[in-house]
N, C-alpha and C positions, 0 to 999 in steps of 0.2 A: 172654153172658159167656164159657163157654168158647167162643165164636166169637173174643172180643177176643184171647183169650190163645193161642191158635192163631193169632192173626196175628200178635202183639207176637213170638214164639217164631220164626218165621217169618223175621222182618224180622229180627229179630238173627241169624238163621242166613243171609242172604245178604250182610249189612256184614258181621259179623267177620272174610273175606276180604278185602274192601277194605278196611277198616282194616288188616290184620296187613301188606296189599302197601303200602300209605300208609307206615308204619313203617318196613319197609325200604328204600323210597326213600329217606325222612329218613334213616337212618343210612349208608346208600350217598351222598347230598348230602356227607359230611364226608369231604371226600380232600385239602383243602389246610391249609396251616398258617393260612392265612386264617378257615376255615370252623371250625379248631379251636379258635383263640383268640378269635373272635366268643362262644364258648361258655362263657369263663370270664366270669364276673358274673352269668350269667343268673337268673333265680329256680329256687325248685324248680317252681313253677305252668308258667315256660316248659318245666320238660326234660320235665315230664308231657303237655303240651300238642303237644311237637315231637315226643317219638318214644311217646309213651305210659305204659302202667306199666313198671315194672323191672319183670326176671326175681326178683332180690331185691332186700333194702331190707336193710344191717347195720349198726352200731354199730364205728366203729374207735377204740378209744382209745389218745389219746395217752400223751406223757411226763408231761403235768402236764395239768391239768383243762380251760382253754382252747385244748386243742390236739385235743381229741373232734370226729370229724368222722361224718355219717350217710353211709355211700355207695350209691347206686341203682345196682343192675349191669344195666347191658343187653351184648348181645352184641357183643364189640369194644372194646367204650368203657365206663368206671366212671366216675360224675359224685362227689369229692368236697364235700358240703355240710355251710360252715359260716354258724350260724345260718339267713339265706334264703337264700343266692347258692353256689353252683359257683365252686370257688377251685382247684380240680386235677380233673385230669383222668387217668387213666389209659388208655393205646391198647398197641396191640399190636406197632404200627409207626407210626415216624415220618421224613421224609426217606430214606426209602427204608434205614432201618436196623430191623431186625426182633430180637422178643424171638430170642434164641439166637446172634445174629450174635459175632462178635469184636469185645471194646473197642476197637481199631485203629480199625475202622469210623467211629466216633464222629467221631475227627481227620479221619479223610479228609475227613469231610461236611463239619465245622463249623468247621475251621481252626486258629488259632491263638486263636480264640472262649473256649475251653472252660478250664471251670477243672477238673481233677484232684483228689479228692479223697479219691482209693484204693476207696473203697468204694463210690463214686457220680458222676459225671460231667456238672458243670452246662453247658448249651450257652444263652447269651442266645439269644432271636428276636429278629433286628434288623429296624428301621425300624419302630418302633408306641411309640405314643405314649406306653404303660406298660410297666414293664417286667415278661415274660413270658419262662419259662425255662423249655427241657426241662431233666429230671433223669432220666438214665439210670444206673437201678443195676446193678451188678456183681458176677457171683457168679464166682469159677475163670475169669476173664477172657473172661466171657461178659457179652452183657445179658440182663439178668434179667427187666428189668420199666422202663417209659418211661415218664414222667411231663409233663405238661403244666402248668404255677402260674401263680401269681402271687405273686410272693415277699412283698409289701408288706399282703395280704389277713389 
């Protein structure tokens, strides 16, 4: 018996390397706008499955009761989930516009795209089949914080 358990003990001490390297691959895989919005709909079984457990697990509520979201934080990326599925996404950088840059930036990227809306900045992703929006917030004419939806979810 304590032979089994000195092995089982064992075995986990030589995968949790290779799982924790397997994980960063998976989140080093998400570098296009392609591989980011594959990720909205997914289940929560997929985000556990694709990069593993969160770092945490927290509770955001909303303005009104159907607008409670749970979020899974991993490093980089925060999976907003409502009910089963990933409907936002939070990242650090997108198109090459990073948390802290100037709201300027926004325009340059995404064109005449964007809608203004003093406090936050929708950019559509074009060419997909649903519609799929960065929302970049603005703090002192800075971004704050990037967001990846699905407005309709």
């Amino acid at each position: 018996m304590i032979f089994l358990r000195r092995c089982c003990i064992l075995l986990m001490c030589l995968c949790a390397p290779i799982y924790a390297q397997e994980q960063v691959r998976h989140y080093e895989a998400i570098s296009t706008v392609n591989d980011l919005v594959s990720l909205i709909g997914i289940t929560v079984r997929d985000v556990i499955v694709r990069f593993g457990p969160p770092s945490a697990v927290y509770p955001l509520r909303g303005d009104v009761e159907w607008q409670d979201d749970v979020v899974f934080e991993y490093t980089g990326v925060d999976f907003y989930i409502f009910k089963d599925s990933v409907w936002q996404i939070s990242i650090k950088s997108a198109n090459g516009i990073r948390i802290g840059d100037a709201k300027m930036a926004i325009s340059l990227v995404h064109g005449t795209a964007i809608e203004d809306k003093g406090s936050h900045v929708i950019a559509p992703v074009l060419n997909r089949s649903w519609r799929v929006n960065y929302r970049y917030e603005i703090e002192r004419g800075k971004v704050a914080a990037i967001y990846l939806y699905r407005p309709d979810f």
